[in-house]
C-alpha positions as CSV (number, residue, x, y, z in Angstrom):
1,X,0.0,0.0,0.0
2,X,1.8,3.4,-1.1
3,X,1.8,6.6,1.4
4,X,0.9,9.5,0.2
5,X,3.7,12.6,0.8
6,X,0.9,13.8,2.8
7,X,0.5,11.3,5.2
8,X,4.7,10.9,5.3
9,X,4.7,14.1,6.1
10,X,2.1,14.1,8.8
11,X,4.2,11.6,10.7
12,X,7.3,13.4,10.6
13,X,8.7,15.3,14.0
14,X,7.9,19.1,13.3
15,X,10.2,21.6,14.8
16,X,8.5,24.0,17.5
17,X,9.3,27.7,16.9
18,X,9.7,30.3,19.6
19,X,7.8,33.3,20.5
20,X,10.8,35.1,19.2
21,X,10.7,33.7,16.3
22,X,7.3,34.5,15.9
23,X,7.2,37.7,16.3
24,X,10.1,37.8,14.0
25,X,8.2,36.5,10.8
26,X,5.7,38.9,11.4
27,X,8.2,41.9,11.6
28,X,9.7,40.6,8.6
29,X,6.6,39.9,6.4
30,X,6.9,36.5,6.5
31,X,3.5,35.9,7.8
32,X,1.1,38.2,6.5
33,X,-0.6,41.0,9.1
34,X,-4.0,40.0,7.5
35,X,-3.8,36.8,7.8
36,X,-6.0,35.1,11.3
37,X,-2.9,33.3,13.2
38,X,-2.0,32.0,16.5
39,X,1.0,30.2,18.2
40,X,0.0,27.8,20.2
41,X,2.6,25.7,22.0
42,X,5.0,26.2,19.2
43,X,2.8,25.6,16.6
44,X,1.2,28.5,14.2
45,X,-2.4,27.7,13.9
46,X,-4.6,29.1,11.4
47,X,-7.6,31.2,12.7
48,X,-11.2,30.0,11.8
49,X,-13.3,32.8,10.0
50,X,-15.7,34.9,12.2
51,X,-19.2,33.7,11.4
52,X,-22.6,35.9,12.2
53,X,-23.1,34.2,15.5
54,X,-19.9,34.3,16.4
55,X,-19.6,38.1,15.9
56,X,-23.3,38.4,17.7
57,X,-21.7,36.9,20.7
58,X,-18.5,39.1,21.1
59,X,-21.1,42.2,20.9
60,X,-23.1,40.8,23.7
61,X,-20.4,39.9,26.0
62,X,-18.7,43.5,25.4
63,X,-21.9,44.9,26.4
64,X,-22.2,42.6,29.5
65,X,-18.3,44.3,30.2
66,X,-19.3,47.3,30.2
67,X,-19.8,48.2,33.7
68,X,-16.3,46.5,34.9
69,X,-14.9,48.9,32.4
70,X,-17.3,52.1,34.0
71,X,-16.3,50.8,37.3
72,X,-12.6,50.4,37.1
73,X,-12.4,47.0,37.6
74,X,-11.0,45.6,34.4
75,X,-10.0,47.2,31.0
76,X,-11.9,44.9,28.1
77,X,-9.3,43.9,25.6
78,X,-11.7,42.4,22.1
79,X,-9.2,40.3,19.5
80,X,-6.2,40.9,22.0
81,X,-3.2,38.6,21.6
82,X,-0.9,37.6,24.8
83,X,2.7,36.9,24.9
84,X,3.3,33.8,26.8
85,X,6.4,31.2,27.4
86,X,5.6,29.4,24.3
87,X,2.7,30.8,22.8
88,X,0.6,33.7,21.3
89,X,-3.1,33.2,21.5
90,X,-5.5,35.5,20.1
91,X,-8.4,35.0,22.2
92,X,-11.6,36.6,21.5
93,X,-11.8,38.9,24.6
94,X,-9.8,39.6,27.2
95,X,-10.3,41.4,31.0
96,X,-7.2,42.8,32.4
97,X,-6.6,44.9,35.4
98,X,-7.6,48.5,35.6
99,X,-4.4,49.3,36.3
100,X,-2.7,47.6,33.4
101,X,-0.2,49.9,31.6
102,X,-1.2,50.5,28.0
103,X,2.0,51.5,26.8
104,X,4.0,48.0,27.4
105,X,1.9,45.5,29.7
106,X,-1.0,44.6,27.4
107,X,0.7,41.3,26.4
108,X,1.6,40.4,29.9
109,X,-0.1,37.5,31.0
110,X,0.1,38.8,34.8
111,X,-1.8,41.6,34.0
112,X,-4.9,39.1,32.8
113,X,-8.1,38.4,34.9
114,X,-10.4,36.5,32.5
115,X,-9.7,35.0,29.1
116,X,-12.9,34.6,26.6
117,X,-12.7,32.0,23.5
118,X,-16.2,32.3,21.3
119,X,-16.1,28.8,20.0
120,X,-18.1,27.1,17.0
121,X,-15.9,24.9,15.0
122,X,-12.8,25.8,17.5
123,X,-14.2,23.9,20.5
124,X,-12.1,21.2,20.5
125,X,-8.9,23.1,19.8
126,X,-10.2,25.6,22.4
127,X,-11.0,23.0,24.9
128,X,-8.4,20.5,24.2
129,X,-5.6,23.0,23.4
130,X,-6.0,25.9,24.7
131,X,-6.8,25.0,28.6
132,X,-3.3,23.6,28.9
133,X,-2.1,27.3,27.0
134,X,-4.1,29.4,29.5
135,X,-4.0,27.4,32.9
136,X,0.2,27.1,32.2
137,X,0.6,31.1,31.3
138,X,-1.5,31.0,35.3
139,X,-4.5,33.0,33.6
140,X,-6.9,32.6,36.4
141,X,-10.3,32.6,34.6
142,X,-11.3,30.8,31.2
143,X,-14.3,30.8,29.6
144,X,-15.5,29.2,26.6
145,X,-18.8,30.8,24.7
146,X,-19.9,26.8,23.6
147,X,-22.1,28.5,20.2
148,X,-23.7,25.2,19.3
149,X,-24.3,24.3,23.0
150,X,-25.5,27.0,24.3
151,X,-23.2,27.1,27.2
152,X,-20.1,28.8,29.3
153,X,-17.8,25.8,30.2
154,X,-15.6,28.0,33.0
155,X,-12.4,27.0,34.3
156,X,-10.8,28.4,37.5
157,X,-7.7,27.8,39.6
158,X,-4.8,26.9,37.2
159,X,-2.5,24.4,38.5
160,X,0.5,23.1,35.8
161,X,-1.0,22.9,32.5
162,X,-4.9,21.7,33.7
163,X,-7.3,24.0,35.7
164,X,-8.8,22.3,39.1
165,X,-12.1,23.8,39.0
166,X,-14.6,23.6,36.3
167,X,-18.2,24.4,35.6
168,X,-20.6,23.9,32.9
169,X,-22.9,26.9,32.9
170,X,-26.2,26.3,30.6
171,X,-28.3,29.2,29.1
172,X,-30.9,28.8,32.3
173,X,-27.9,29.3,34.8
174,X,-26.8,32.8,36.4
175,X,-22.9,32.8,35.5
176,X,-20.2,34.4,38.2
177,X,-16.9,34.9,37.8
178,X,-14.3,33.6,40.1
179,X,-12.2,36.5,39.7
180,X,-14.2,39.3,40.0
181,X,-16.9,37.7,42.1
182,X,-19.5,40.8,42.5
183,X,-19.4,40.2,38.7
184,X,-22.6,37.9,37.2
185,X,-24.4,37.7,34.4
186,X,-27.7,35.8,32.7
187,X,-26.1,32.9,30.3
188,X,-28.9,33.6,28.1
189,X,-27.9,37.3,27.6
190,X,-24.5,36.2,26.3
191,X,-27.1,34.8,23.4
192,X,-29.6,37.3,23.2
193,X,-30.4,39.1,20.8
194,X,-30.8,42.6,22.4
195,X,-28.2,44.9,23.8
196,X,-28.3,44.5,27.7
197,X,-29.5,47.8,29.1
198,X,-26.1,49.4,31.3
199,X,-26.7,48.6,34.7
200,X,-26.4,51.9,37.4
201,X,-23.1,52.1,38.7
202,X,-23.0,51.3,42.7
């Protein structure tokens, strides 16, 4: 039976590249700035388009952000990669501290409270791939939008490359953050259709 180069080829030990040298085919033009691409443990993945839903989603939740934002609790960061040992994500949003310094620290995964992947076709990657990317970087809140499920699945307390604490939020349930615990929202907002109305400040 012949093997196709293909196949050969998908069997063969790929070398890893660094963040440096990342960062370095982009500077270069290497790797063009339109194209959708992530590092992910060495590996340069290629983005999924954004779909209507998907979009839809990422509107709601900034929306939902909103007040942390008003409030000082957390600067929203849509479409924002992060610089970690061995990988640049792109997640869809990000929440980092108020007091995160715009100039130089954006990247830093210290500075991160929550990290939000909108998932459709992605959810295996995201689930399979990118829990072991977040919970080793020590990003201490993960969600994942589940599109076709209808569900948060929210991962807490990262310990080595696995979170300990996990919790499947349904579109009936009222979803808290770890993190920022005075923080909750309606699962079935993060689906609406309708703009949440902004809450009054405390």
């Amino acid at each position: 039976m012949t093997t196709s180069i293909r196949e050969t080829l998908a069997h063969l030990e790929r070398r890893k590249i660094s963040v440096a040298e990342y960062e370095r085919m982009y500077q270069s033009g290497i790797l063009g700035n339109a194209e959708r691409l992530e590092l992910l443990e060495g590996n340069i993945i290629q983005m999924s388009a954004l779909g209507n839903m998907h979009i839809r989603v990422m509107t709601m939740l900034n929306a939902l952000f909103i007040p942390l934002y008003l409030e000082r609790k957390a600067i929203i960061g849509p479409q924002h990669a992060l610089r970690l040992a061995r990988s640049v994500p792109q997640p869809d949003l990000v929440l980092l501290r108020h007091n995160t310094d715009m100039n130089g620290d954006m990247q830093n995964p210290a500075n991160v409270l929550l990290v939000v992947e909108v998932s459709d076709s992605t959810l295996d990657k995201d689930v399979k791939i990118k829990t072991r990317v977040y919970a080793d970087a020590n990003i201490p809140e993960y969600w994942i939008i589940d599109i076709n499920g209808e569900a948060v699945l929210q991962y807490s307390q990262p310990q080595g490359k696995a979170f300990r604490a996990f919790t499947r939020n349904e579109k009936a349930d009222t979803l808290t953050s770890v993190i920022i615990p005075t923080f909750s929202v309606q699962v079935v907002e993060i689906f609406g259709t309708s703009l949440p109305a902004l809450k009054h400040l405390s």
